[in-house]
Steps between C-alpha positions, in 0.01 A plus 500: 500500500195648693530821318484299189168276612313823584580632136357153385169529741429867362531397167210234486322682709509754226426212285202424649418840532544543090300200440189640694530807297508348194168295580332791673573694138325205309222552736522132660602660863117457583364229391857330645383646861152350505661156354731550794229574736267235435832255531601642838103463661456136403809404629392689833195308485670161453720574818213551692298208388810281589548635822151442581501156400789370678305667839182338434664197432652535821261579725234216300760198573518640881088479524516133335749380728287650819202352350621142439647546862155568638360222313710261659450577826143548503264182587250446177210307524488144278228572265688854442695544193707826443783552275847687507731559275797319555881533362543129501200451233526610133390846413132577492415157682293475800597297822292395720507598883224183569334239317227494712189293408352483166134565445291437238266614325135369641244558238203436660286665714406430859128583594404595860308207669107540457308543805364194643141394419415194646431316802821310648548256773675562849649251706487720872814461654642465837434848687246597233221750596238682298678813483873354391318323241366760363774717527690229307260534226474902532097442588306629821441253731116485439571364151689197638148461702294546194665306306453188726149539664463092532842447627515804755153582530668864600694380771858590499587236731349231307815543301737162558823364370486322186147659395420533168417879415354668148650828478378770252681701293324825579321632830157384514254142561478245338140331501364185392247571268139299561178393308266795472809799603445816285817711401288796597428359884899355526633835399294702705574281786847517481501911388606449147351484154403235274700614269857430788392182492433462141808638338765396740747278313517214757174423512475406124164639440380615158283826485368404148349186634429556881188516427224667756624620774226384705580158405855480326668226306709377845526171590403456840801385730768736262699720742502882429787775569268812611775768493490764759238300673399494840219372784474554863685129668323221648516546893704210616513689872260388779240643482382793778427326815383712839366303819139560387531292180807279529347178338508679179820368462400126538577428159875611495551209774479346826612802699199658479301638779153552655361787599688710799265760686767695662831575597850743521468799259848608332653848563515561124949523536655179418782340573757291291346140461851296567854492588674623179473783252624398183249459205526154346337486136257687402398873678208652485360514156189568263709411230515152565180498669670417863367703767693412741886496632713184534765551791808262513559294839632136589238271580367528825565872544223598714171679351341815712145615480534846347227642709245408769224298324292158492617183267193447227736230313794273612611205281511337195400686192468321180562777276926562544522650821597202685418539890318858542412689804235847456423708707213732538586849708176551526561886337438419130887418517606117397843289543611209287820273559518202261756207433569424904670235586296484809195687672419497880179669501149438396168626340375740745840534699577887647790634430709813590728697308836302517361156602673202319276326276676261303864437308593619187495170277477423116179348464262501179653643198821620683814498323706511853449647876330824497217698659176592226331771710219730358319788607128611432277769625158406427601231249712722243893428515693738662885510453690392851784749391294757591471422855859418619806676518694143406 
């Protein structure tokens, strides 16, 4: 049986081997081996593409399972929308992972805010001073003066709750324009040109029909912004008083006093005028045109002469200080304390350095207790500051 099953396997073998010669003789064995070729490499490629594919396909479902996992766990934001593709949704649909908040479309456009132009109205507050107005406002402090000169008349402490206030809308003055003013004189008075004045928006002016400038078309009474304006202030301070000449400051009030012919002459080093430290509204400051520093205490807090001197005013002083006591030191050097609540010396009184000569009080235009003391050397302001190590 096997011998006769290898007789049948040699045969077609020599079959097949026949059949190839007979093709090979017809001259097909060639073009039969490229056919054969070309049939073998495109099935090779086919295998390869497969394999490939079912990888891929793999390794892509393992990504969109790990991404869809992520998703899940990771906190989104409301207005955040971001898809995944999701098994559970028909093919090629989107689900979302938030529906967050819908916006629309705005179609028009939103314009920054012009700047301001005109003159508004301030109601001063509670707590108010010059300078947090005008830091409320973005002006210097001189413009809130400026801007009021009936009101304040340059005083900072003239400034009271419940005060009515103009405010500009740009640094500067704003002046009340008279009978007979020339643009030429008001501009160079406040170091500007006619032409500020002229074309600033606010004031409503028309170049075309302004007219001379000598004697412009302005109604007399009509307010005018005069941008980046400015003017020396109106001295509201007493004036400079030594114990030659006090009576030249009769007309400030009753305190004044006669003539003194001598007396103690100050050391030139001072001393700290009262019992606390702390400075209580406004400091030192050409800015607001208040030469002097305003140091906090309770009422009654006892008042020291800062050096040796004679008293050439004690009382009343009718222009905001309240009760005032000045004293001369006799070396070109002058002392001021303002708003007491009570004095106990008089015109003429010596006094040494540390002597008690009154209470710290809130007298005259006084918005609560607090010592108003000034310096001068022969009459010009000096900053206190300077002198202590407070």
């Amino acid at each position: 049986m096997i011998q006769k099953k290898m007789t049948q396997q040699k045969n077609r073998k020599n079959s097949i081997s026949d059949y190839w010669l007979k093709l090979i003789q017809a001259g097909l064995g060639e073009r039969l081996l490229k056919i054969g070729s070309a049939v073998v490499t495109i099935l090779l490629i086919g295998t390869v593409l497969w394999v490939t594919g079912v990888f891929f396909m793999e390794d892509s479902q393992k990504d969109a399972v790990n991404l869809q996992k992520t998703l899940r766990a990771t906190p989104v934001h409301q207005s955040a929308v971001l898809p995944y593709y999701d098994p559970a949704y028909p093919k090629g649909e989107l689900k979302p992972l938030n529906e967050g908040v819908f916006r629309s479309t705005k179609n028009d456009t939103e314009l920054p805010a012009k700047a301001r132009t005109n003159v508004i109205k301030y109601i001063v507050q509670k707590g108010d001073t010059v300078t947090s107005i005008a830091e409320k406002f973005n002006l210097r402090p001189s413009t809130i003066l400026w801007a009021n000169p009936y009101t304040l008349a340059d005083n900072p402490h003239m400034v009271v709750e419940g005060m009515e206030l103009n405010i500009l809308p740009v640094d500067g003055v704003y002046y009340d324009w008279h009978d007979g003013d020339g643009l030429n004189g008001v501009a160079e008075v406040y170091g500007v040109t006619p032409e500020d004045i002229i074309n600033y928006p606010g004031n409503g002016l028309d170049p075309a029909t302004i007219g001379d400038y000598s004697h412009p078309n302005i109604a007399p009474g009509t307010w005018l912004i005069v941008p980046g304006g400015s003017r020396e202030f109106i001295n509201w301070s007493a004036p400079f008083i030594t114990r030659e000449n006090p009576a030249v400051a009769s007309i400030y009030g009753p305190g004044a006093c006669q003539a003194v012919m001598d007396g103690p002459v100050g050391s030139g080093v001072f001393i700290w005028p009262t019992t606390e430290t702390r400075i209580s509204g406004y400091n030192y400051s050409e800015e607001t045109n208040h030469r002097a520093i305003d140091i906090a205490g309770s009422t009654g807090n006892a008042v020291y002469a800062s050096d040796a001197g004679v008293v050439v005013y004690a009382g009343w002083n009718d222009w905001g200080y309240g009760n005032v006591v000045m004293i001369d030191h006799g070396n070109g050097w002058q002392t001021l304390y303002a708003h007491l609540d009570s004095y106990n010396v008089q015109c003429g009184y010596y006094v040494a350095a540390g002597d008690v000569i009154g209470g710290v009080g809130t007298t005259g235009n006084s918005s609560g207790p607090h010592l108003h003391f000034e310096m001068r050397y022969n009459g010009v302001p000096q900053n206190p500051n300077n002198f202590f190590n407070n």
